[in-house]
PDB file of N, CA, C and O in Angstrom:
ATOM      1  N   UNK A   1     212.731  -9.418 -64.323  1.00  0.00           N
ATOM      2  CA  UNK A   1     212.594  -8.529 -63.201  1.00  0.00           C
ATOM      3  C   UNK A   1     213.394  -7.260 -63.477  1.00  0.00           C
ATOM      4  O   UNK A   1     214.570  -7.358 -63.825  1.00  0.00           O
ATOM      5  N   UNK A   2     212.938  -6.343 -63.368  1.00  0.00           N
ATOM      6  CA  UNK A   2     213.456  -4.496 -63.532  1.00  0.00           C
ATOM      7  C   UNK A   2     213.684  -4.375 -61.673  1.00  0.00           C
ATOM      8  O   UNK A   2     213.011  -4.953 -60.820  1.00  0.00           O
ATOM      9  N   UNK A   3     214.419  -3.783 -61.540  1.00  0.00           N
ATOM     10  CA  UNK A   3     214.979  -3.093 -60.266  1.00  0.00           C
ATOM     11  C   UNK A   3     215.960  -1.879 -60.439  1.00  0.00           C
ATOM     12  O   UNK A   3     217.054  -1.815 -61.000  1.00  0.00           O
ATOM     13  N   UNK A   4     215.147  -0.851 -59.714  1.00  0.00           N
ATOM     14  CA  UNK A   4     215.746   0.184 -59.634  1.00  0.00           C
ATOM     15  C   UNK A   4     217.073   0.418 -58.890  1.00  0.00           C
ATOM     16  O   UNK A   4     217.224  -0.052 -57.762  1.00  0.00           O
ATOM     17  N   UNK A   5     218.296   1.325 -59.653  1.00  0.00           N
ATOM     18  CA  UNK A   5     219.190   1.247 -59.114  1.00  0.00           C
ATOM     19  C   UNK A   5     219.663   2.917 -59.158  1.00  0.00           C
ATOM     20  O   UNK A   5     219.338   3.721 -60.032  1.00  0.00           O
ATOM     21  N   UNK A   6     220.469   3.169 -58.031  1.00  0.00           N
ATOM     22  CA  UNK A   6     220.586   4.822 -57.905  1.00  0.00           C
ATOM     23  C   UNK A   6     222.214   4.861 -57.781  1.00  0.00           C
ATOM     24  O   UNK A   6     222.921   4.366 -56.903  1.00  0.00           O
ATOM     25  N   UNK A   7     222.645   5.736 -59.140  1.00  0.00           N
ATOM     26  CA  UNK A   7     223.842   5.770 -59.442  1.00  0.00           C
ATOM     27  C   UNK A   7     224.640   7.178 -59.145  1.00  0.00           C
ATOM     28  O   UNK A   7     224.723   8.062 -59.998  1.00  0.00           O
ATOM     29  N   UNK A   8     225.216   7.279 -57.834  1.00  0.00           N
ATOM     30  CA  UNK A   8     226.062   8.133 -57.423  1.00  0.00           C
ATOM     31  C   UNK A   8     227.260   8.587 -58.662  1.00  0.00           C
ATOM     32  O   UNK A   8     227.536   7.823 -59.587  1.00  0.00           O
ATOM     33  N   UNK A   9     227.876   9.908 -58.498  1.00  0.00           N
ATOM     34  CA  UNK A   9     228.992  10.581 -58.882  1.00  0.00           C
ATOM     35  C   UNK A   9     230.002  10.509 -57.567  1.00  0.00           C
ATOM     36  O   UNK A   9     229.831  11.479 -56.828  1.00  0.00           O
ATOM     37  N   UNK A  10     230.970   9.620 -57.130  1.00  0.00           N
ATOM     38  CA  UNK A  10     231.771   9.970 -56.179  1.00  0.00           C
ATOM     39  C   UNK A  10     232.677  11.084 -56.286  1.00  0.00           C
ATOM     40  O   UNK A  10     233.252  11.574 -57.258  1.00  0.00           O
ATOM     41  N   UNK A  11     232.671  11.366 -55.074  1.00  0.00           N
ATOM     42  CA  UNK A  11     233.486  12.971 -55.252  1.00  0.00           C
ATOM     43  C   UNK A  11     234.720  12.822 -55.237  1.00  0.00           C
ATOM     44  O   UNK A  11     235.486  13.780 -55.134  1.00  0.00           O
ATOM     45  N   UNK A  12     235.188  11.347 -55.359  1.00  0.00           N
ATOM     46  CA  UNK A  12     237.006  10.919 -55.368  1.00  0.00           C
ATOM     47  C   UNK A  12     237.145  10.327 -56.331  1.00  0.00           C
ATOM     48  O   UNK A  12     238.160   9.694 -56.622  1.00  0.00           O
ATOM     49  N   UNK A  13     235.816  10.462 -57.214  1.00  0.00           N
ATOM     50  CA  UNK A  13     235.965   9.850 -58.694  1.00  0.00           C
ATOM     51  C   UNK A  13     235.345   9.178 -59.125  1.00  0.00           C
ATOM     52  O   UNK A  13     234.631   9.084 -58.127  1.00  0.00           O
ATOM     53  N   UNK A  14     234.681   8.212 -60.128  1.00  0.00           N
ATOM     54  CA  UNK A  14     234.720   7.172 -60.155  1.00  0.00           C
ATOM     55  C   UNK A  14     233.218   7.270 -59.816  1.00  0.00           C
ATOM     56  O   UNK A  14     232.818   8.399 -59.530  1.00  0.00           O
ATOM     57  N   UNK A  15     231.932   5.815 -59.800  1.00  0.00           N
ATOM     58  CA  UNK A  15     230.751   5.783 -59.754  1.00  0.00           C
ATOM     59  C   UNK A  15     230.867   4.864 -58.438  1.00  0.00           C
ATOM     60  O   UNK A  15     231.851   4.161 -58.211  1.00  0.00           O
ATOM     61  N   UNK A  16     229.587   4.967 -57.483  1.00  0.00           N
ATOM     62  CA  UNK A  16     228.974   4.084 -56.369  1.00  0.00           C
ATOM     63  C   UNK A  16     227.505   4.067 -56.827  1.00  0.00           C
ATOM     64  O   UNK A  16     226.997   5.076 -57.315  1.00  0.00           O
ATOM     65  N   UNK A  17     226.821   2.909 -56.667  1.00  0.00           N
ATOM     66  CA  UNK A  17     225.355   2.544 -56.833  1.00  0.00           C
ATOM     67  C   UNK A  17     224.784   1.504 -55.521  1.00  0.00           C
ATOM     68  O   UNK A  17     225.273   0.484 -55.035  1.00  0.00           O
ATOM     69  N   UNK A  18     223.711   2.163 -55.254  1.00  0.00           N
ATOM     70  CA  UNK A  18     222.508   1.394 -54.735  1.00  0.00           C
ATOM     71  C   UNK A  18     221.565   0.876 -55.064  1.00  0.00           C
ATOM     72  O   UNK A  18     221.102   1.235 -56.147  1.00  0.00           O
ATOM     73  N   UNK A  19     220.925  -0.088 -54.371  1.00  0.00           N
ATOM     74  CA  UNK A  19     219.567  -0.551 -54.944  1.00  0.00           C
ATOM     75  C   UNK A  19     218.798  -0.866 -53.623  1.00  0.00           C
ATOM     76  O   UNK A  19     218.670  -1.888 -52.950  1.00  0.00           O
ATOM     77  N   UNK A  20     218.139   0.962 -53.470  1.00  0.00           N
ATOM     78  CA  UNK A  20     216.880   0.460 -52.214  1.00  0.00           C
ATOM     79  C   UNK A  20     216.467  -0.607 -52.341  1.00  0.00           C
ATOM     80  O   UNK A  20     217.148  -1.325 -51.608  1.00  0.00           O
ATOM     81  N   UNK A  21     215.419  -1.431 -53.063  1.00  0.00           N
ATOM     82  CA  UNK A  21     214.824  -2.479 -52.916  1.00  0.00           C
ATOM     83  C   UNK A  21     215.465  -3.496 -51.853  1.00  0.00           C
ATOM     84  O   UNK A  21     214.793  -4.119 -51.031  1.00  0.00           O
ATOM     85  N   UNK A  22     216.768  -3.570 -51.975  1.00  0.00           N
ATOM     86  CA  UNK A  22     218.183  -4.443 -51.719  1.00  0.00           C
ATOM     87  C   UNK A  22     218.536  -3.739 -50.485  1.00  0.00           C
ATOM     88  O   UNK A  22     219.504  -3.033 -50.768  1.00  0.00           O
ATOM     89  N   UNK A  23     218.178  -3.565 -49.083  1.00  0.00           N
ATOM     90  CA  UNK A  23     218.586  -3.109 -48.163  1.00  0.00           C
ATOM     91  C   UNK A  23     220.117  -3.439 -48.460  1.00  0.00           C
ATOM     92  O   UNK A  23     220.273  -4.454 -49.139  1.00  0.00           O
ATOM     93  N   UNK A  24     221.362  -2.715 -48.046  1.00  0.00           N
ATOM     94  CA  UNK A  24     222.668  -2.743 -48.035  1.00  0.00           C
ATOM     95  C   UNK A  24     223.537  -3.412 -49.226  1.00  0.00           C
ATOM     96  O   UNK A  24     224.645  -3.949 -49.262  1.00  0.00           O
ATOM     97  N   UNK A  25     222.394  -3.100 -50.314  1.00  0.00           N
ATOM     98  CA  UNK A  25     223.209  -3.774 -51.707  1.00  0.00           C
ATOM     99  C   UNK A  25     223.833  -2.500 -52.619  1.00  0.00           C
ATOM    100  O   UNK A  25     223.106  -1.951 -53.447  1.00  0.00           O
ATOM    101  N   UNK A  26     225.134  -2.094 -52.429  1.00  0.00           N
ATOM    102  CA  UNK A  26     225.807  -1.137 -52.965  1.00  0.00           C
ATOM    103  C   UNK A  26     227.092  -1.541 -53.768  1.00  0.00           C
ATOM    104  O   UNK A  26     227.597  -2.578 -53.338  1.00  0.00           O
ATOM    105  N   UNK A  27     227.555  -1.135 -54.526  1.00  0.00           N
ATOM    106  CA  UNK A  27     228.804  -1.120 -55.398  1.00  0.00           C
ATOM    107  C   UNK A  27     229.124   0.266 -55.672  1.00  0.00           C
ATOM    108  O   UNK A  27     228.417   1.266 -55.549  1.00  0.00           O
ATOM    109  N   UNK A  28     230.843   0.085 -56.236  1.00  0.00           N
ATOM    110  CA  UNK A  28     231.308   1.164 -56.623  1.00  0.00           C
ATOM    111  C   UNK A  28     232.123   0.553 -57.658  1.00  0.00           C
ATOM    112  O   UNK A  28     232.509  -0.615 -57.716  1.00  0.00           O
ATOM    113  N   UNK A  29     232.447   2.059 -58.934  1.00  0.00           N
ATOM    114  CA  UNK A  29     233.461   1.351 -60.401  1.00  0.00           C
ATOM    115  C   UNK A  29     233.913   2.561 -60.357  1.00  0.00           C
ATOM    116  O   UNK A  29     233.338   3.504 -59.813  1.00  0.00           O
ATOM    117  N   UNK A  30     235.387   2.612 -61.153  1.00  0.00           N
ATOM    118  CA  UNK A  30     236.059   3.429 -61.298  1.00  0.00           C
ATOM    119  C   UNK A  30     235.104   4.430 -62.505  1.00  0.00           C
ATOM    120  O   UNK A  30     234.623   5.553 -62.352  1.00  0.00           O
ATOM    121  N   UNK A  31     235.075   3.511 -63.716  1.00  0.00           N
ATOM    122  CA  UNK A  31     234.328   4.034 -64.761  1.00  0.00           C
ATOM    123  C   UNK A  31     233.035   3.449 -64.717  1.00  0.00           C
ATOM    124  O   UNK A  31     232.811   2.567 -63.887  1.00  0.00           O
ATOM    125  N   UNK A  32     232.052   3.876 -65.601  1.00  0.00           N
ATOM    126  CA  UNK A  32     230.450   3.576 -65.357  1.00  0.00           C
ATOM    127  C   UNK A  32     230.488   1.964 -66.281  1.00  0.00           C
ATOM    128  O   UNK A  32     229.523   1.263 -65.974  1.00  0.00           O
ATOM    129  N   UNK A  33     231.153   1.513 -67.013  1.00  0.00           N
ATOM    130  CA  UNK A  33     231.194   0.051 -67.742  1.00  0.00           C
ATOM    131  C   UNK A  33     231.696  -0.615 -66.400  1.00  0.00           C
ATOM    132  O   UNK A  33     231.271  -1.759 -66.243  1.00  0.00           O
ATOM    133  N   UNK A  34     232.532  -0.119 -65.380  1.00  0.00           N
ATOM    134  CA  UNK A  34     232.702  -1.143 -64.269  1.00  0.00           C
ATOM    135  C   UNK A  34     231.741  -1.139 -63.136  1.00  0.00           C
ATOM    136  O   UNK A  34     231.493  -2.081 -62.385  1.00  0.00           O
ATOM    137  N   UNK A  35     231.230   0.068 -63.121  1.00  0.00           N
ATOM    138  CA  UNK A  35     230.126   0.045 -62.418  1.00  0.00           C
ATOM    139  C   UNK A  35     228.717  -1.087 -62.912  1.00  0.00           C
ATOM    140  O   UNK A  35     228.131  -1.947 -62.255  1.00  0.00           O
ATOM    141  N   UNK A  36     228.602  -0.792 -63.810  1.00  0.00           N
ATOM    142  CA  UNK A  36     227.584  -1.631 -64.562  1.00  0.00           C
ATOM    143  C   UNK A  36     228.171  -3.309 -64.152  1.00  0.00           C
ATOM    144  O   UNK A  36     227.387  -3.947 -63.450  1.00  0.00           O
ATOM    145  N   UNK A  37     229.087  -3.809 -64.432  1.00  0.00           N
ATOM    146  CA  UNK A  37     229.084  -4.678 -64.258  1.00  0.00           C
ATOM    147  C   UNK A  37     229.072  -5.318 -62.775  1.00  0.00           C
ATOM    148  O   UNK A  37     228.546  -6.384 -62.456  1.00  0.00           O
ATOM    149  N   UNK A  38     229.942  -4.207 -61.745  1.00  0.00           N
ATOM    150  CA  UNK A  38     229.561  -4.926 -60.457  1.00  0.00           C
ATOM    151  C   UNK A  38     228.119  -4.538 -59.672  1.00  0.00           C
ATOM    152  O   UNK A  38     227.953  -4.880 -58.501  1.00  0.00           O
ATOM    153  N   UNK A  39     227.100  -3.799 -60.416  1.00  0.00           N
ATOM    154  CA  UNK A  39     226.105  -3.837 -59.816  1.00  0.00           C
ATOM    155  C   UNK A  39     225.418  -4.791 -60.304  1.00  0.00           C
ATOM    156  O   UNK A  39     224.272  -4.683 -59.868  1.00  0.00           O
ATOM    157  N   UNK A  40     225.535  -5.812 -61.090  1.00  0.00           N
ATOM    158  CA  UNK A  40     224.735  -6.779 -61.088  1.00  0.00           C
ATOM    159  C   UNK A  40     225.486  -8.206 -60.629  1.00  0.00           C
ATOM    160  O   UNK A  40     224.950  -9.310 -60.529  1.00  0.00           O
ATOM    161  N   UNK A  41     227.111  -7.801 -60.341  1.00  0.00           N
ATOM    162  CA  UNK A  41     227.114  -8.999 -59.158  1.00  0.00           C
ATOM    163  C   UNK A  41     226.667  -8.699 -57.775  1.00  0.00           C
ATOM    164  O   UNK A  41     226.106  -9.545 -57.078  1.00  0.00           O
ATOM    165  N   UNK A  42     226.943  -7.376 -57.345  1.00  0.00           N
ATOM    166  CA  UNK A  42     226.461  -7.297 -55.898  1.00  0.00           C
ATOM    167  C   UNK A  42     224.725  -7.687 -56.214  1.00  0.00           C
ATOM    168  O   UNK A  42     224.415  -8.330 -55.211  1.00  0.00           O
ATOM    169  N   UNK A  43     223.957  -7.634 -56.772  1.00  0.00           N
ATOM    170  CA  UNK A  43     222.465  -7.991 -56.625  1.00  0.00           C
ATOM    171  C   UNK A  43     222.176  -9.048 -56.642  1.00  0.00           C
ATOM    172  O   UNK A  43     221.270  -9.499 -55.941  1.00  0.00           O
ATOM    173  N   UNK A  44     223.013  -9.867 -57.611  1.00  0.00           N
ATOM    174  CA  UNK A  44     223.202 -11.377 -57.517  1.00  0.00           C
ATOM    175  C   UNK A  44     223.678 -11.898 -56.088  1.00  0.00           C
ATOM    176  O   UNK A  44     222.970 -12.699 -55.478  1.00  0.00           O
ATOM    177  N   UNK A  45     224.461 -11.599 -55.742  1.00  0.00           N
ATOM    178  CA  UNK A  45     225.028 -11.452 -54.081  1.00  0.00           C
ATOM    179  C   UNK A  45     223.908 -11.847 -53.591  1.00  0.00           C
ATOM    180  O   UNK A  45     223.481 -13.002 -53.578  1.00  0.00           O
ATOM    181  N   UNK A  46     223.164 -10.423 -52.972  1.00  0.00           N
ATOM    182  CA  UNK A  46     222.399  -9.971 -52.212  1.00  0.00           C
ATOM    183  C   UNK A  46     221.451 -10.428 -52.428  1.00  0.00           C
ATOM    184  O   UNK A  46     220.592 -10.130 -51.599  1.00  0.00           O
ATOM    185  N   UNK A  47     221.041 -11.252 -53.422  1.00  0.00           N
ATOM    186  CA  UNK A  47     219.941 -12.358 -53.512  1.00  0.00           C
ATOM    187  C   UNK A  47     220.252 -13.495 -52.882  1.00  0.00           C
ATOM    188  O   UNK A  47     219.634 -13.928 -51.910  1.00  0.00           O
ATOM    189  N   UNK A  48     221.334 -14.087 -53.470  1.00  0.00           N
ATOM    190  CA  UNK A  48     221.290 -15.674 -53.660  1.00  0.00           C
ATOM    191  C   UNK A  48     221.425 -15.777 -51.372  1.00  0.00           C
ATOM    192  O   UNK A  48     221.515 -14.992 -50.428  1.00  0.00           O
ATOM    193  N   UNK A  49     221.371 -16.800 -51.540  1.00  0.00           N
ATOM    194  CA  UNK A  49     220.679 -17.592 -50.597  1.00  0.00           C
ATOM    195  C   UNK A  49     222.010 -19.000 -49.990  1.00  0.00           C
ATOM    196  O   UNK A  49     222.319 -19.830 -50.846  1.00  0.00           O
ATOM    197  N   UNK A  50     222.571 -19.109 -48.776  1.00  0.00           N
ATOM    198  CA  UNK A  50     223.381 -20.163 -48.427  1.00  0.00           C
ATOM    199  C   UNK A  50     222.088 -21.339 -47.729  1.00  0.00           C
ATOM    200  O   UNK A  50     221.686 -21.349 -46.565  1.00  0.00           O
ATOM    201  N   UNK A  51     221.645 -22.264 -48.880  1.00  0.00           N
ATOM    202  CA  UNK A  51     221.250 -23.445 -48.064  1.00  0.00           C
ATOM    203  C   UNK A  51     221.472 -23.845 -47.215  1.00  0.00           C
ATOM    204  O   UNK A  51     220.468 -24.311 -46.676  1.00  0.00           O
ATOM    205  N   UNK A  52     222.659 -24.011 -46.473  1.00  0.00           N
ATOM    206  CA  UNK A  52     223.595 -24.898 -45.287  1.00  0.00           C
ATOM    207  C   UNK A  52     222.810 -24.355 -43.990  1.00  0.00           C
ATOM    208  O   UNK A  52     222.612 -25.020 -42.973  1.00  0.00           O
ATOM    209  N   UNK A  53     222.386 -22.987 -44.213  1.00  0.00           N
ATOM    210  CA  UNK A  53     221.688 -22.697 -42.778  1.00  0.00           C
ATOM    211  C   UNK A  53     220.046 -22.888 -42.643  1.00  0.00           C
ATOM    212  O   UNK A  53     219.402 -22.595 -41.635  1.00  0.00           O
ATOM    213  N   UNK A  54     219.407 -23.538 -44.086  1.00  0.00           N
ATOM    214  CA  UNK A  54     217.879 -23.421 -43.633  1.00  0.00           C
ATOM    215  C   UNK A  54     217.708 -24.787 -43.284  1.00  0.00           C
ATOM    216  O   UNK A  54     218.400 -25.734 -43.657  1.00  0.00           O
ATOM    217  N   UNK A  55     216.395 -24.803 -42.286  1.00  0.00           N
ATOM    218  CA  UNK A  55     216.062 -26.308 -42.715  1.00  0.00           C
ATOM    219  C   UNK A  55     215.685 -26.870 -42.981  1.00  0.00           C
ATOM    220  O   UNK A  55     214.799 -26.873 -42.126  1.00  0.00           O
ATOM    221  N   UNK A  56     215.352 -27.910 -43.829  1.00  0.00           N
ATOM    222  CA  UNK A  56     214.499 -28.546 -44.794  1.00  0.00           C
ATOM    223  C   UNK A  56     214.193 -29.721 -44.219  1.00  0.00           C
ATOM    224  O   UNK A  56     215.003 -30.348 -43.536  1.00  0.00           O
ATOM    225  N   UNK A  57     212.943 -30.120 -44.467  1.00  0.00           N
ATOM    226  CA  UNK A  57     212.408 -31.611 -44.302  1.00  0.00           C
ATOM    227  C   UNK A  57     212.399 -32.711 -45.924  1.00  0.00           C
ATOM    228  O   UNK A  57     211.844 -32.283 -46.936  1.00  0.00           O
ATOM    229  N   UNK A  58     212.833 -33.585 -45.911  1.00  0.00           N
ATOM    230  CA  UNK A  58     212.437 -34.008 -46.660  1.00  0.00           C
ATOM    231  C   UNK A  58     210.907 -34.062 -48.008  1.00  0.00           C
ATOM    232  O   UNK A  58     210.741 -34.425 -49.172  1.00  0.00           O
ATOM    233  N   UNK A  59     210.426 -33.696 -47.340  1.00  0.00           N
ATOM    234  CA  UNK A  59     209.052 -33.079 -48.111  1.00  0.00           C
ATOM    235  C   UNK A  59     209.548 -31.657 -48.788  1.00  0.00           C
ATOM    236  O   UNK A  59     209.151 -31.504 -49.943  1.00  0.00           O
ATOM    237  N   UNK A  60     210.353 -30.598 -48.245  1.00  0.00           N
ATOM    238  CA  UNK A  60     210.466 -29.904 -48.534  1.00  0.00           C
ATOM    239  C   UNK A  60     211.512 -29.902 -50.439  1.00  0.00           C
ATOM    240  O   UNK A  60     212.236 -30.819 -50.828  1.00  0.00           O
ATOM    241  N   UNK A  61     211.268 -28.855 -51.054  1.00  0.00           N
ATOM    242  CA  UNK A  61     211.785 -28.658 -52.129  1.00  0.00           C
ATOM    243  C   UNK A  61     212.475 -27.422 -52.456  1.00  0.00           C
ATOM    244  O   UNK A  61     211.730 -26.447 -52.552  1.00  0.00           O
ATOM    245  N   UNK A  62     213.662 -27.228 -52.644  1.00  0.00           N
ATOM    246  CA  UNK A  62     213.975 -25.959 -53.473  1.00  0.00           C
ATOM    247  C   UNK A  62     213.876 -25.624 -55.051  1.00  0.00           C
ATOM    248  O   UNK A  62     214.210 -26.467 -55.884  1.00  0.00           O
ATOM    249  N   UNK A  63     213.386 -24.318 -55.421  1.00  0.00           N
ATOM    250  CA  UNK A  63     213.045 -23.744 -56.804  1.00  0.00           C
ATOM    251  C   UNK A  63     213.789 -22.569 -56.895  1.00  0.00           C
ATOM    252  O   UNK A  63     213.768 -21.733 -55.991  1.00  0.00           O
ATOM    253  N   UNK A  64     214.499 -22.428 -57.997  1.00  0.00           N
ATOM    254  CA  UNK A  64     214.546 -20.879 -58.865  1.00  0.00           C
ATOM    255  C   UNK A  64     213.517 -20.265 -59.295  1.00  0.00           C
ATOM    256  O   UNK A  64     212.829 -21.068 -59.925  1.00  0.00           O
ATOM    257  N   UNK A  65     213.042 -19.211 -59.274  1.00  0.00           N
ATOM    258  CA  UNK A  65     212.393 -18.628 -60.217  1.00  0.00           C
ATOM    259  C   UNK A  65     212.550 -17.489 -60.733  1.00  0.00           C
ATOM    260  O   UNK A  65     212.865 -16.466 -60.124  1.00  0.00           O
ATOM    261  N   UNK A  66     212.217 -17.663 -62.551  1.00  0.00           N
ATOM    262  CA  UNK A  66     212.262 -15.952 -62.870  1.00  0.00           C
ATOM    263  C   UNK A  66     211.374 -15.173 -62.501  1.00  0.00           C
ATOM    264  O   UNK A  66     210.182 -15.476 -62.445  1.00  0.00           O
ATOM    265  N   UNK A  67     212.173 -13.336 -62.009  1.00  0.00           N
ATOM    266  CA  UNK A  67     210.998 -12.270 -62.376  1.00  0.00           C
ATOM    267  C   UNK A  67     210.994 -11.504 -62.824  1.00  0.00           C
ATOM    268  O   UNK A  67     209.945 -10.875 -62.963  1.00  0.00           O
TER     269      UNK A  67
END
């Protein structure tokens, strides 16, 4: 899966990024190697999913999938 991500210049320094796709999925790095790396935990974030609140029936199944 490719997802677009929009990489700000903060004006106090340092990088902030978004990812429209990701309603309210943003990060910020001092330098662009830290940026890089926390924009793909915040997306990971902003994906993953807390089981504890859905509800499942026994019939039901959970899957990963790649995209």
């Amino acid at each position: 899966m490719k997802i677009k991500v929009i990489i700000h210049e903060a004006e106090e320094g340092g990088y902030w990024a978004e990812v429209p796709a990701i309603p309210g999925c943003a990060t910020q790095g001092e330098t662009f190697d830290e940026l890089l790396e926390n924009i793909y935990e915040a997306v990971e974030g902003c994906l993953s999913v807390d089981l504890k609140d859905v509800v499942m029936s026994k019939k039901d199944k959970v899957m990963e999938i790649a995209v």
